[in-house]
C-alpha positions, 0 to 999 in steps of 0.5 A: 834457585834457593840455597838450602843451608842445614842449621845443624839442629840450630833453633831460628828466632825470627826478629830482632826487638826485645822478644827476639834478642831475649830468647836468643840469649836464654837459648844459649848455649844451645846454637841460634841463628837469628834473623833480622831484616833491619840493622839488629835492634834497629827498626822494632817497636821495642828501641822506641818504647819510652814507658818502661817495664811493669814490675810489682816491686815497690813496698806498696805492692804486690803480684796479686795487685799488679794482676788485678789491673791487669784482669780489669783493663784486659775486660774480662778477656785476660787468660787469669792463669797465664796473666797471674804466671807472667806477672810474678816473673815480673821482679826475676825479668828485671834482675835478670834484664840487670845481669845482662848489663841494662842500667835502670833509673834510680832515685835518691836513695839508690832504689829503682826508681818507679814511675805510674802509668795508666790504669796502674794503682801503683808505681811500678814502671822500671825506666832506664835512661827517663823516656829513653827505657828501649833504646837503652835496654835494646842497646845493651842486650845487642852488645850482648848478643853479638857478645854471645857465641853460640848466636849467629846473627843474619841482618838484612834477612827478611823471612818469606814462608815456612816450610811446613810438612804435615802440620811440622816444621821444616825450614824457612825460606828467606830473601837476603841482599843477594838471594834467596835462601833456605835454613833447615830447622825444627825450631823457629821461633817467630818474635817479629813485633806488631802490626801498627805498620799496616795503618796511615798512623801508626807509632810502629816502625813502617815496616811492622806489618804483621810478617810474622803472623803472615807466615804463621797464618800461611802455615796453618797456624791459629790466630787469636784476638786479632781484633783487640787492636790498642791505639794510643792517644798521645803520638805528636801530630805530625806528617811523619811515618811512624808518629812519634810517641807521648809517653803515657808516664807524661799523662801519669806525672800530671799533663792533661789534654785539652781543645785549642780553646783550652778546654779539659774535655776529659776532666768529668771523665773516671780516671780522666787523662788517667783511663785505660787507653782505650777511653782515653782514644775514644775521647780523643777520637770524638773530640776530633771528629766534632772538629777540634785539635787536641794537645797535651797540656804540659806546661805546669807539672809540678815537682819535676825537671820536664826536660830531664824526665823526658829527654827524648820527647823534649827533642822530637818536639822541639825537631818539629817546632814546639817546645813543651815547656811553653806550647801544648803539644798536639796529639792523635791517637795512633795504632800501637800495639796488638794484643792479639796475634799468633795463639799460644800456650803458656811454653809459647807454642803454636798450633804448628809443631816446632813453631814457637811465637813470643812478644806482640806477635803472639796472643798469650792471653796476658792482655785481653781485649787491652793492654795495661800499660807497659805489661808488653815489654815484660811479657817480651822478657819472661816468655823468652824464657818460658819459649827458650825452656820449651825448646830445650826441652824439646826431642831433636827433630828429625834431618831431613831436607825439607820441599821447597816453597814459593817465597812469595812477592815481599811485603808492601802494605801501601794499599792495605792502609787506608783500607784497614785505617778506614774500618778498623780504627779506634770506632768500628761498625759492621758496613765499613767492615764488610766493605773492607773484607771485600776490598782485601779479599783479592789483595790477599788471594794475589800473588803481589808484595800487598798479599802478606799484609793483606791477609793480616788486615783480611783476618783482623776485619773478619776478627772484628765482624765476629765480635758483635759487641763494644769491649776494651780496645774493640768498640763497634758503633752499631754494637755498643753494647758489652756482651754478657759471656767475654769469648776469645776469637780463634780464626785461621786464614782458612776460616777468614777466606771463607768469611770474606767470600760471605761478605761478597754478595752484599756488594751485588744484591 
């Protein structure tokens, strides 16, 4: 039997990383209740990030310029408009960041202190603590939130199913330690983070397996980009699960990769170490796949304390016995960021009435067909705000006890990874595609913990069986080419379930 508990007009924030802790502050003092599945803060994407928050604040720079790096590594899929709103709250994300207690780093002169990352034409990453930007900045802001009292905080709560009525929310329907349970509300804000959880590499926590969009998507609401899937080319390759990252700033302060010949075999390339990501990936990707290591080269930086700068790296390299001030560093590329997800308007809502989305679950049209590096944590903290806005300004939904719903099987994504791994990596080609759209179609109609992972992994392949082209982060072998006319790809679970079927003949025939 499920408890039902009445929020008391109370909105619910889903997630415990930057998104979700930012909107839970901004609501305030409006009553929130926010779930976490893990320990608040613990377990997110967010307390790993290192690079930091884009942010045009240096006497160089400008919004305008931060915006034209943006619209050119998004690939002629970014929402300009949107793009341009995010960015210049850019300066107000970090004195409002600063307000609430986040100590970033400061140079010499006692300015912030700007890092380049790449495909950035100037410095302006914001760092706090070197390599060490989310752990120090989600630190703060959960002292924060527990500082708060119109916040109640329910860890150890993973959100199963919405309660939806007529296109409207009612509720959502949770697992706890003990049991289930049913929180009443008109207002849910889903900031559950990414989905690199779902692939064999992945720098994402194991548990980020696309829950949010899992609940959306049964809901009704409508996906975007989904196939726009940003791997990183520098996780430390090791066994563990997640990868630890490379921070892209160590490419930026002058390392480069190499072969275990020693071979720069990015050096002709535009940009070099310096590419978009996606570049970077692909290269890497082929180089291992013409059976070469790969490892980044950090031997010989120039004008900066390695082990200070990068605290963090420096011990998770030394913990798996490689010293990254005498050895090169091997590397793979690694799922780690979704530009697509849940579709949004600019005050973050979804297609759901009363049902919000902010942070990586949701696909703003900030990043495109890819993200410039470090724009994710500063869109975590700007659309917080606009979503917080939103929802106060937004009439009181009507009390009623919402209908119960099934809270399905839980969430285990062990079959969906090398499936997903297989035909959706950093190379794509319509045969694996289709094979995969067949192998998750059952999985995802089943009533087992692999169905909510499936169907995100089903929505991703059918997302990028439609998209017939090479753009960004999206780079089919058969379709190398770059379609004339950037189009967005919307998809409901409907649609994909209907598109899978389509896939099925081809395995008879």
């Amino acid at each position: 039997m499920t408890a039902l508990h009445d929020t008391n007009g109370a909105a619910v924030v889903i997630g415990g990383g930057l998104a979700g802790l930012m909107t839970a502050l901004a609501l305030a003092p409006r009553p929130v209740l926010l779930l976490s599945s893990a320990p608040l803060g613990l377990e997110t994407s967010s307390i790993l990030a290192q690079g930091g928050i884009a942010a045009s604040i240096g006497p160089d720079d400008n919004a305008a310029l931060h915006l034209a790096d943006t619209l050119a590594a998004g690939d002629g899929l970014c929402d300009q408009r949107v793009a341009a709103a995010i960015l210049a709250g850019a300066p107000a994300a970090i004195e409002r960041l600063m307000q609430l207690g986040v100590v970033f780093d400061r140079d010499t002169d006692g300015n912030l202190a700007l890092g380049l990352e790449a495909a950035h034409s100037r410095r302006r990453i914001v760092h706090a603590g070197g390599d060490a930007s989310g752990h120090d900045i989600i630190r703060t802001l959960v002292r924060k939130v527990y500082e708060t009292p119109s916040i109640t905080v329910c860890e150890a709560t993973s959100a199963q199913r919405l309660i939806v009525e007529d296109n409207t929310v009612r509720g959502v329907v949770c697992q706890t330690e003990r049991d289930l349970v049913a929180y009443a509300t008109g207002h849910i804000v889903i900031a559950t983070g990414g989905i690199g959880g779902l692939f064999l590499h992945g720098t994402n926590p194991a548990g980020s397996c696309g829950q949010g969009l899992a609940l959306a998507a049964r809901a009704g609401a409508t996906m975007a980009d989904l196939e726009f899937i940003q791997f990183h080319p520098t996780a430390l390759d090791t066994g563990s699960f997640p990868l630890k990252l490379i921070s892209e700033a160590v490419r930026g302060e002058g390392a480069t990769l190499i072969d275990e010949n020693g071979d720069r075999f990015m050096a002709d390339t535009p940009g070099a170490e310096l590419a978009p990501r996606d570049v970077v990936a692909r290269a890497v990707w082929r180089h291992m796949a013409a059976e070469h290591r790969v490892f980044l080269d950090a031997r010989n930086l120039r004008g900066i304390d390695f082990t200070r700068r990068f605290p963090a790296i420096t011990s998770f390299c030394r913990n798996a016995g490689i010293d990254p001030l005498t050895q090169p560093i091997p590397v793979r590329p690694a799922a780690h960021y979704h530009m697509g997800g849940i579709s949004v308007d600019k005050h973050g809502r979804t297609s759901v009435e009363g049902l919000w989305a902010c942070g990586e679950a949701a696909c703003t049209g900030l990043h495109g067909a890819n993200r410039l590096a470090s724009n994710s944590l500063l869109e975590a903290v700007v659309c917080a705000g606009l979503v917080a806005q939103d929802i106060a300004a937004t009439a009181p939904a009507k009390r009623r006890p919402p209908r119960m719903t099934d809270a399905g099987a839980g969430c285990d994504p062990t079959l969906i990874r090398p499936i997903l791994s297989h035909a959706a990596g950093v190379l794509r080609d319509g045969d694996k595609l289709r094979a995969a759209a067949r192998a998750l179609l059952p999985l995802a109609a089943s009533q087992q913990a692999a169905g909510d992972p499936a169907i995100v992994a089903l929505m991703i392949v059918i997302s990028a069986l439609r998209r017939e082209e090479t753009r960004g982060a999206h780079a089919r072998t058969d379709c190398p080419e770059r379609a004339i006319r950037a189009m967005r790809t919307t998809l409901r679970l409907c649609d994909a379930f209907d598109a899978a079927q389509d896939c099925v003949p081809d395995l008879v025939s």
